[in-house]
C-alpha positions as CSV (number, residue, x, y, z in Angstrom):
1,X,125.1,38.5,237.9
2,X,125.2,37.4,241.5
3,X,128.7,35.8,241.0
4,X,127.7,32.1,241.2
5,X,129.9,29.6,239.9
6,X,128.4,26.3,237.9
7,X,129.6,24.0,241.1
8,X,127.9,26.3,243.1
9,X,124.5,25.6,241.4
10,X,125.1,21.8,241.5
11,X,125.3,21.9,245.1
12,X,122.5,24.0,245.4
13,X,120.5,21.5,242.9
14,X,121.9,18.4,244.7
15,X,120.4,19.7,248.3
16,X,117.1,20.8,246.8
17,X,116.9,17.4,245.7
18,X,117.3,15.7,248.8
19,X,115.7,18.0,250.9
20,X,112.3,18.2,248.2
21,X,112.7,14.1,246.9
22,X,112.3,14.1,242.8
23,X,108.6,14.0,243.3
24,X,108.6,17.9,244.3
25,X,112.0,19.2,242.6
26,X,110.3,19.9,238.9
27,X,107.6,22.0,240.7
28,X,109.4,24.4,242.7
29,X,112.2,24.7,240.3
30,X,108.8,26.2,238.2
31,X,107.9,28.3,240.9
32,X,111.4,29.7,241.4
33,X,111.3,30.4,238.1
34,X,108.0,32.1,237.5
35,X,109.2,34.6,241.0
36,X,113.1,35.0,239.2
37,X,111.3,36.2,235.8
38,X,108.9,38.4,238.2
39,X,111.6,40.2,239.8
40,X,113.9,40.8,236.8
41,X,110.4,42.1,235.2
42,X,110.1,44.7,237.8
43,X,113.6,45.3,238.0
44,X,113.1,46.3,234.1
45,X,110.5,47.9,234.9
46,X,111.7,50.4,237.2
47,X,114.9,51.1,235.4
48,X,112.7,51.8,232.1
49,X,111.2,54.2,234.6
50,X,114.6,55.7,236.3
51,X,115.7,55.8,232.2
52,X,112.8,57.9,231.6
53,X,112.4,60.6,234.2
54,X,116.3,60.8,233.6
55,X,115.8,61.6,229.8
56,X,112.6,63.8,230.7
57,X,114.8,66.1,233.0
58,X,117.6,66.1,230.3
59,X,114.9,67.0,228.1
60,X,113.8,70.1,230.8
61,X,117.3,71.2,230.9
62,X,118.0,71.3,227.4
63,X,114.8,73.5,226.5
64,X,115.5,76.0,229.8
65,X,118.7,76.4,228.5
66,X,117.4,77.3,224.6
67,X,115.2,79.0,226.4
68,X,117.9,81.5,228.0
69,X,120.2,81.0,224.9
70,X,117.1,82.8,223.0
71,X,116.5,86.0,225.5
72,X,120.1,86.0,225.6
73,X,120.1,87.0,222.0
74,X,117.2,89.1,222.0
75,X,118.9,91.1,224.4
76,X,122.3,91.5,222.5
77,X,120.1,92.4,219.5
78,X,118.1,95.6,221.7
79,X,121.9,96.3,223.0
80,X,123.7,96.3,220.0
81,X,123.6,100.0,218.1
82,X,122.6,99.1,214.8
83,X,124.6,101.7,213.5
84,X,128.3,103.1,214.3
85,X,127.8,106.1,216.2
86,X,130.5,109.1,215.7
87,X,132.7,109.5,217.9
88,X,132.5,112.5,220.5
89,X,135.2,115.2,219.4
90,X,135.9,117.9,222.1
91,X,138.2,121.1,221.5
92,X,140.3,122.3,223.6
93,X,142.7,125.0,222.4
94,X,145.0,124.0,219.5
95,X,145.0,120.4,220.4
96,X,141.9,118.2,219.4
97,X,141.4,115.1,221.5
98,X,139.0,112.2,220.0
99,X,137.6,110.4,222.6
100,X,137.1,106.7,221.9
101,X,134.1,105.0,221.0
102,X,132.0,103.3,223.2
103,X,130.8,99.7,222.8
104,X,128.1,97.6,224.5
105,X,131.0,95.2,226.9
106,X,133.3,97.8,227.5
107,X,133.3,100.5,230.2
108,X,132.3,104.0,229.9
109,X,134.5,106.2,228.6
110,X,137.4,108.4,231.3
111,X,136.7,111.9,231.3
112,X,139.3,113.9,229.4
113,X,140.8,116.9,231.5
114,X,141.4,119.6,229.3
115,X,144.8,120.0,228.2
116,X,147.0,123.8,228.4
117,X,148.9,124.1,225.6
118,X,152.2,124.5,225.7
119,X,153.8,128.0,225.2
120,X,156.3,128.8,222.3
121,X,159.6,129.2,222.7
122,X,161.8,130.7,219.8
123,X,164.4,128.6,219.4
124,X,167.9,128.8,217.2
125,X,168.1,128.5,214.1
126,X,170.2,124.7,213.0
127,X,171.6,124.6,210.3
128,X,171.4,121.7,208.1
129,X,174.0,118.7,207.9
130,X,176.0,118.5,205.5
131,X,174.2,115.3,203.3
132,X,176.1,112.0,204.2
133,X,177.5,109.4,201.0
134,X,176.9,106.1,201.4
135,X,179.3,103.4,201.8
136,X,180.2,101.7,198.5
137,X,179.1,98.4,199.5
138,X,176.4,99.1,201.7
139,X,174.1,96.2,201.4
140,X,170.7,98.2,202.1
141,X,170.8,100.0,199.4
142,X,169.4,98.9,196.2
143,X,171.5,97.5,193.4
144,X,172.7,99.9,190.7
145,X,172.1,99.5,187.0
146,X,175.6,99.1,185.2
């Protein structure tokens, strides 16, 4: 604990013994004892204690956050649209434009300008291509049957 080496004690041991004679020795080594068991006692006692408020404000946290975790998810649920709503359809000319649907996280929908169309113009007549055969080995083409 304290880093104290066996040689260490013995000298420790050997001067209490001169300085408190045999007579004295097995009595304070009682008494040092009794106040060593004392103090790792309270030492115990206050960590138990430390342990415990540390655990209790664990325990706090973990409820306030179940807490929000809960009126996070009643909130989604009043948010959420229970059911799809259609989609806005505006008309403009020949063209329709569908506008997309709106959800709960994303933003609001642009506004759509309305769109001109776009005049006709008569153009010539093409005539068709004349049909093109295909190569004899031409490997996309499907196998023939013999």
């Amino acid at each position: 604990m304290f880093g104290i080496s066996f040689s260490e004690l013995l000298l420790v041991g050997l001067v209490a013994l001169l300085v408190l004679g045999p007579e004295r020795l097995p009595g304070a080594a009682r008494t040092a004892g009794l106040w060593v068991g004392r103090l790792k006692r309270s030492f115990n006692a206050i960590k138990q204690e430390v342990e415990r408020e540390i655990g209790a404000d664990e325990i706090r946290r973990q409820l306030h956050n179940e807490h929000i975790l809960s009126l996070e998810q009643e909130a989604r649920k009043i948010f959420t649209p229970t059911q799809q709503e259609p989609t806005p359809v505006e008309h403009v000319g020949a063209q329709t434009i569908q506008a997309p649907a709106a959800t709960v996280d994303s933003a609001p929908a642009p506004v759509v300008a309305p769109v001109e169309p776009a005049p006709v113009v008569a153009a010539a007549p093409v005539e068709p291509a004349a049909p093109v055969a295909p190569a004899p080995h031409d490997p996309t083409l499907p196998p023939r049957a013999p």
